[in-house]
C-alpha positions in Angstrom: 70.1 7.1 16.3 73.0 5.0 15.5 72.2 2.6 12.5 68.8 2.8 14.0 67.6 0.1 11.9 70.3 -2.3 12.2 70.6 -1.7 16.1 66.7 -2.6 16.9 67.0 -6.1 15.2 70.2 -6.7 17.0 68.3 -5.5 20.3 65.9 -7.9 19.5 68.6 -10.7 18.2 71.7 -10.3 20.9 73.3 -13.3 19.4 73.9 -10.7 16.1 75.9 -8.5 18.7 79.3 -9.1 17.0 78.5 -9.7 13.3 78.7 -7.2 10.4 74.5 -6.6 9.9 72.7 -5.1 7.4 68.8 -4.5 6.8 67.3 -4.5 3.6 66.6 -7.9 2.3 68.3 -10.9 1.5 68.2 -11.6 -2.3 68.0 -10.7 -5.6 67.5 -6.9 -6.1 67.4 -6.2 -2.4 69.0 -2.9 -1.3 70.6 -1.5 1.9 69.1 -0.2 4.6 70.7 0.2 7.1 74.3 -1.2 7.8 75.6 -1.7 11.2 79.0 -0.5 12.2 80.6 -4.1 12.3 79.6 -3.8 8.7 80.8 -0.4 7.5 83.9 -1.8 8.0 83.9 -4.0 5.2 82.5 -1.0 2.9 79.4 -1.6 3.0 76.8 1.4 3.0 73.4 2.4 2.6 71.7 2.1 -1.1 74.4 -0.5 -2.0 72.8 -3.3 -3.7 72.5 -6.5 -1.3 75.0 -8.5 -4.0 77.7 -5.9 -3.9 77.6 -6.1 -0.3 77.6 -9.6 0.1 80.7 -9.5 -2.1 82.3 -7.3 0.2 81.6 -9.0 3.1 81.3 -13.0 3.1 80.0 -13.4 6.2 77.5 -10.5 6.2 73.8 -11.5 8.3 71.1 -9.8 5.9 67.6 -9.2 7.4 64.4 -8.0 5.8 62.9 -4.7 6.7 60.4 -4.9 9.9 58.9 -1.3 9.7 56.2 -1.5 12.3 58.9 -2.6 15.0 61.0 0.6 14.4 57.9 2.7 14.7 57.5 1.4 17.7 60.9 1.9 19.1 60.8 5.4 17.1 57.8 6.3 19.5 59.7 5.1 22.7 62.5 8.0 21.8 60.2 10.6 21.0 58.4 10.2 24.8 61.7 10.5 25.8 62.3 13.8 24.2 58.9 15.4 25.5 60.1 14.7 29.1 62.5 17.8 28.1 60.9 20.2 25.5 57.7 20.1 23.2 59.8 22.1 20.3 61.0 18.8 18.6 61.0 18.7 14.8 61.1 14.8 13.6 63.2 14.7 10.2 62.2 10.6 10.5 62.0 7.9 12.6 65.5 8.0 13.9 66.4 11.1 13.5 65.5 14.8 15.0 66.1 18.3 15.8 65.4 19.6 19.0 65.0 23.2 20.7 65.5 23.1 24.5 65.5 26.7 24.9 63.0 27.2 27.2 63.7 24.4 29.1 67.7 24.8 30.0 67.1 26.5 32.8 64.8 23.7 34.3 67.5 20.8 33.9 70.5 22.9 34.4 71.8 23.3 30.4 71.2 22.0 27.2 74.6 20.1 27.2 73.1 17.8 30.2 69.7 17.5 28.6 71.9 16.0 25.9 73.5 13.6 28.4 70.3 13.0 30.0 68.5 12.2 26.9 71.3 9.9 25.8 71.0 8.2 29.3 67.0 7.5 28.9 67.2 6.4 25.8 69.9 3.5 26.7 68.2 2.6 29.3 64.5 2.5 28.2 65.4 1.1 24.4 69.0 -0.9 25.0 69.8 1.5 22.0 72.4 3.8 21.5 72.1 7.5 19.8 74.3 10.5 19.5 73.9 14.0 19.9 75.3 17.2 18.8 74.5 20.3 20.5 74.7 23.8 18.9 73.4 27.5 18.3 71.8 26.0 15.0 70.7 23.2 13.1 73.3 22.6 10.6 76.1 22.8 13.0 74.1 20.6 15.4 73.7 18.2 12.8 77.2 17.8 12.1 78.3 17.5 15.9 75.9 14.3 15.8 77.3 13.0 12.5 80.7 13.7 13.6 81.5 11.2 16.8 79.1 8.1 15.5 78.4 6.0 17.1 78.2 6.3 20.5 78.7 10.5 20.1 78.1 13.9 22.2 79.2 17.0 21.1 78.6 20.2 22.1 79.7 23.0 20.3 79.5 26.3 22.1 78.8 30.0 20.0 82.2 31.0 20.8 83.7 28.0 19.6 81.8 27.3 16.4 84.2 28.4 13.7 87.0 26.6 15.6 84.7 23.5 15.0 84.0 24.3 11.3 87.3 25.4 10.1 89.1 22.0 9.8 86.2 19.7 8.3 86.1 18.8 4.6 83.8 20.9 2.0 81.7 17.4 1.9 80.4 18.4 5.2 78.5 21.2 3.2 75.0 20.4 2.7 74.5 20.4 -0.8 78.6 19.8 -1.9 77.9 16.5 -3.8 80.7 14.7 -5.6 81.0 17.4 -8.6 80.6 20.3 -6.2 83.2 19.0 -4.0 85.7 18.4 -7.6 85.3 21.8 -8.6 86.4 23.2 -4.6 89.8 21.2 -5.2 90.3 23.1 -8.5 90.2 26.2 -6.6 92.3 24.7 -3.8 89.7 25.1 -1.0 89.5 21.9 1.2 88.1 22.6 4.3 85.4 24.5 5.1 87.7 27.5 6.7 89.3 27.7 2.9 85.3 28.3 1.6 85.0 31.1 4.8 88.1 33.0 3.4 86.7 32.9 0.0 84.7 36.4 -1.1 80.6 36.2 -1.9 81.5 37.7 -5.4 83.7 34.6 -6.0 81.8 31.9 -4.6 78.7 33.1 -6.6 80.4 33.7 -9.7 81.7 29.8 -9.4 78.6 28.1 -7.5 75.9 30.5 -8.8 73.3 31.1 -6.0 74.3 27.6 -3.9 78.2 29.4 -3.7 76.2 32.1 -1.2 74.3 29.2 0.2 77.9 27.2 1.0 79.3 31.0 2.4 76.8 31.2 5.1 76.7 27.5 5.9 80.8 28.3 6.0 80.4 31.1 8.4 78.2 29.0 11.2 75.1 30.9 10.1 71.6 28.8 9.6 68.3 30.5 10.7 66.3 27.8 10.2 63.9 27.6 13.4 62.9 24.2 15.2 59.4 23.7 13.8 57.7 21.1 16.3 54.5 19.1 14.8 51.7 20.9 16.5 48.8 19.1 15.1 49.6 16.3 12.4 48.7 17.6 9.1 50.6 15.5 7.5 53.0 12.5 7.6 56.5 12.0 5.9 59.5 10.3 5.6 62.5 10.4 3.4 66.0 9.0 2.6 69.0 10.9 2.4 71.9 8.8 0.8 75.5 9.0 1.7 76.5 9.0 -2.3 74.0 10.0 -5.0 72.0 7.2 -6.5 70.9 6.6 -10.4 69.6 3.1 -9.7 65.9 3.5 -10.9 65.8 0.1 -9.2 67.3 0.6 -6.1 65.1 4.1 -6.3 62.0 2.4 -6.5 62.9 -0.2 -3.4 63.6 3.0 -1.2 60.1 4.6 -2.7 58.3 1.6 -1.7 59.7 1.0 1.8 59.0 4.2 2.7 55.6 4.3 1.3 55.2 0.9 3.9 57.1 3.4 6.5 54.1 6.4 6.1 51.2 3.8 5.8 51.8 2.4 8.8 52.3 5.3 10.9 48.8 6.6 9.2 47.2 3.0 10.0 49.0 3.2 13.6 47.2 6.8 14.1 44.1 6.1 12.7 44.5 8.2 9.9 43.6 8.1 6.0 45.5 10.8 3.8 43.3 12.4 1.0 47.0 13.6 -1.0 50.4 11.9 -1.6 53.2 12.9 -2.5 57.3 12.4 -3.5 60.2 14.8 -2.8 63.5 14.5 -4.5 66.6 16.1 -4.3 69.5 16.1 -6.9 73.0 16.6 -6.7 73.0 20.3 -7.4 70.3 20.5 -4.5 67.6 21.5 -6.4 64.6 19.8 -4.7 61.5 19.2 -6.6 57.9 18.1 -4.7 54.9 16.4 -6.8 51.9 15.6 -5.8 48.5 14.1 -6.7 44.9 13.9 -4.9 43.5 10.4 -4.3 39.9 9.2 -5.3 39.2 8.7 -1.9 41.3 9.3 1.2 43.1 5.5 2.3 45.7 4.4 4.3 46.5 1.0 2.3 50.3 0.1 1.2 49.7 -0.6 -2.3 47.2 2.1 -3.4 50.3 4.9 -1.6 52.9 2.9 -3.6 51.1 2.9 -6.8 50.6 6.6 -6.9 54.1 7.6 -5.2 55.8 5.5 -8.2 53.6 7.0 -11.3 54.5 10.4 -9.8 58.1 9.3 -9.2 58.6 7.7 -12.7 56.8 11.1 -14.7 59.1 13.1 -12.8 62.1 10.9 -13.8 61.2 10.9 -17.5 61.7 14.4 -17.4 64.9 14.7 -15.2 67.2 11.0 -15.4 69.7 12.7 -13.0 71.0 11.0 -10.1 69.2 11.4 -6.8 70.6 13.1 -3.1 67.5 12.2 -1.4 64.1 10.4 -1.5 60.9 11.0 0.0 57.5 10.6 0.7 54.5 12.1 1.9 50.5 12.0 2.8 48.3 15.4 4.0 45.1 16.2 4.2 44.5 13.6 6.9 41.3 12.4 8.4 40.1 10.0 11.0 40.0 7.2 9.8 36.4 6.4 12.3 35.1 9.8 10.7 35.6 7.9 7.0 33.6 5.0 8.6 30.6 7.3 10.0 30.3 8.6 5.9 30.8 5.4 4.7 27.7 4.6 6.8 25.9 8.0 5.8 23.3 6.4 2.7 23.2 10.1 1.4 26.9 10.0 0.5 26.4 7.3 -2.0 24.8 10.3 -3.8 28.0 11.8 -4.6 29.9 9.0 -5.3 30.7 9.3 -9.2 28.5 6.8 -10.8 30.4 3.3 -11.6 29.4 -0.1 -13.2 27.8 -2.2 -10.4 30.1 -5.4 -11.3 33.4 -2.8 -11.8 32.7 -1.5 -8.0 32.1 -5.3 -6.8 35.8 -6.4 -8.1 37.4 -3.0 -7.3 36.2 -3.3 -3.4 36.8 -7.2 -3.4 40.5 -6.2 -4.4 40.9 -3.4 -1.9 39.3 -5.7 0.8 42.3 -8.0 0.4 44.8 -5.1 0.4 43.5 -4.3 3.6 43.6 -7.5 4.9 47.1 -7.7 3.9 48.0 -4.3 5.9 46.2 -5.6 8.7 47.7 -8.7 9.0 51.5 -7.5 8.1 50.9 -5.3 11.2 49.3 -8.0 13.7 52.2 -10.1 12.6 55.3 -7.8 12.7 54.3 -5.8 16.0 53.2 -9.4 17.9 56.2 -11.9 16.5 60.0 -10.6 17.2 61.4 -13.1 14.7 58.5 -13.8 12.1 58.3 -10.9 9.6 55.8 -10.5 6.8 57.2 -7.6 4.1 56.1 -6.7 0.3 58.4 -8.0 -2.1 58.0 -5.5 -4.3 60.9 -3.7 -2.2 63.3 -5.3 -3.5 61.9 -5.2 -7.4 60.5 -3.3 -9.9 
């Protein structure tokens, strides 16, 4: 999807048509979302800081983050996509890969199920996507990426390396800033000058990721489609266009995507028993941490609070920059099976044994939590315009 975020609160606001958007928040420590194109033009980007933006452009219109109405129009898309092939692989809400395989010969090639999906979507959403088409993932992802917005590209087999020659070594998953500075000392700029290059070189240089950046180089990613077949668990992460050290602008993506995972679990009925963070570094080593809750929940603040003490451990130990951001819930439940236990006498055995006037305040807190998450969701899903949002976003 094309500034996904951005483009659903200017479906909803036509009168925003022609100015330069962003989503994120307004004031003070607020972060960028999601930018529009009108606003890209002025330089501003995602993960910029909502003052270095407005400095940029004077007449930006900033808007607070309305997750629940992007799920929705998330799950709009995605019954378009089953129409054509159950083999879809969601990376988030507005973004995915599909495998239409086993379907091409039912709607006459994957390059019109491409134009056909582009066409429902328009029509069905008033929002606009693009769509690259190819043997594998990481060239399909780049023949999205490279036409935005509006874009279709289809890159046949035979065709691929005439694609890939000419692009820039930044269009290398994993050739961050420093990766990409060391390339230019070799003299290799384009992704046919990494190709020419020798696997004894580019591992003596890049260490293991210089073989990684050779097969990427030669078209080759066997990475399969791997379609959700039963929801185990539920994720969603950030990748940013330029590595971020913020720890404050870190902590506004980690708790705006916590708010993005509770509310798909509150949406499907679910409560998650585990969460967790991913993050990604410049060098592309990815690291995963995880820790068990007391009880399995779906509630904002209890996700956030435990995503964030996992997320500032892990950055006590490694202060590097960050590629990309994410987090996670498993070992789901439903949530009516929680309520039939709750309702079970026998499982207060088990319960580890608490001070009565402890347990009183902790449930009266949690009570209100929930009340929170139940009316932020009444109220963003019912109201286009009225939008109720943690600050905590936008803060430490």
């Amino acid at each position: 999807m094309d500034a996904f975020y951005a483009s659903v609160e200017i479906r909803e606001q036509p009168e925003l048509a022609a100015c330069p958007v962003v989503v994120g928040g307004r004031e003070g420590r607020g972060v960028v979302a999601a930018a529009n194109y009108n606003a890209r033009q002025f330089g501003v980007r995602s993960a910029m800081p909502i003052a270095e933006a407005k400095r940029r452009c004077k007449h930006l219109v900033c808007l607070p983050v309305r997750m629940p109405l992007y799920v929705a129009a998330s799950q709009k898309i995605n019954e378009v996509f089953y129409r054509y092939t159950p083999e879809i692989e969601p990376l988030s809400l507005d973004e995915a890969f599909l495998d239409v395989t086993a379907s091409e010969h039912l709607f006459k090639g994957a390059e019109n199920i491409g134009q056909m999906i582009k066409r429902d979507i328009l029509n069905e959403t008033k929002l606009v996507c693009s769509v690259g088409i190819a043997n594998n993932k990481y060239v399909a992802k780049i023949a999205s990426d490279i036409n935005k917005p509006d874009g279709f590209v289809y890159v046949s087999k035979k065709k691929q390396q005439q694609f890939l020659d000419p692009l820039p070594v930044s269009r290398l998953w994993g050739a961050g800033k420093v990766t990409q500075k060391k390339f230019s000392q070799y003299g290799i700029q384009t992704i046919g000058d990494v190709r020419n290059q020798s696997a004894v070189f580019m591992q003596s240089v890049f260490g293991n990721l210089g073989l990684h950046f050779l097969e990427l180089a030669n078209g080759r990613d066997g990475r399969r489609v791997s379609p959700e077949r039963k929801t185990k668990s539920i994720s969603h992460e950030t990748t940013f266009e330029q590595d971020v050290d913020d720890i404050l602008v870190l902590r506004a993506y980690l708790t705006d995507l916590c708010e993005q995972v509770a509310a798909r679990l509150r949406m499907k009925h679910y409560l998650a028993k585990t969460v967790n963070i991913k993050l990604r570094y410049p060098d592309f080593k990815t690291i995963t941490r995880a820790v068990s809750l007391e009880s399995p929940d779906n509630n904002t603040d209890i996700l956030r609070e435990h995503a964030v003490a996992l997320f500032n451990k892990a950055m006590q130990q490694n202060k590097s920059a960050i590629r990309l951001i994410g987090v996670g819930v498993s070992g789901l439940i439903n949530s009516n099976q929680r309520i039939e236990d709750e309702e079970n006498p026998l499982s207060f055995q088990l319960e580890k044994q608490v001070d009565m006037f402890e347990a009183q305040k902790s449930n009266s807190i949690l009570k209100k939590q929930k009340n929170i998450d139940k009316i932020a969701d009444e109220v963003n899903q019912r109201f286009g315009k009225k939008t109720v949002r943690r600050g905590r976003s936008y803060h430490k």
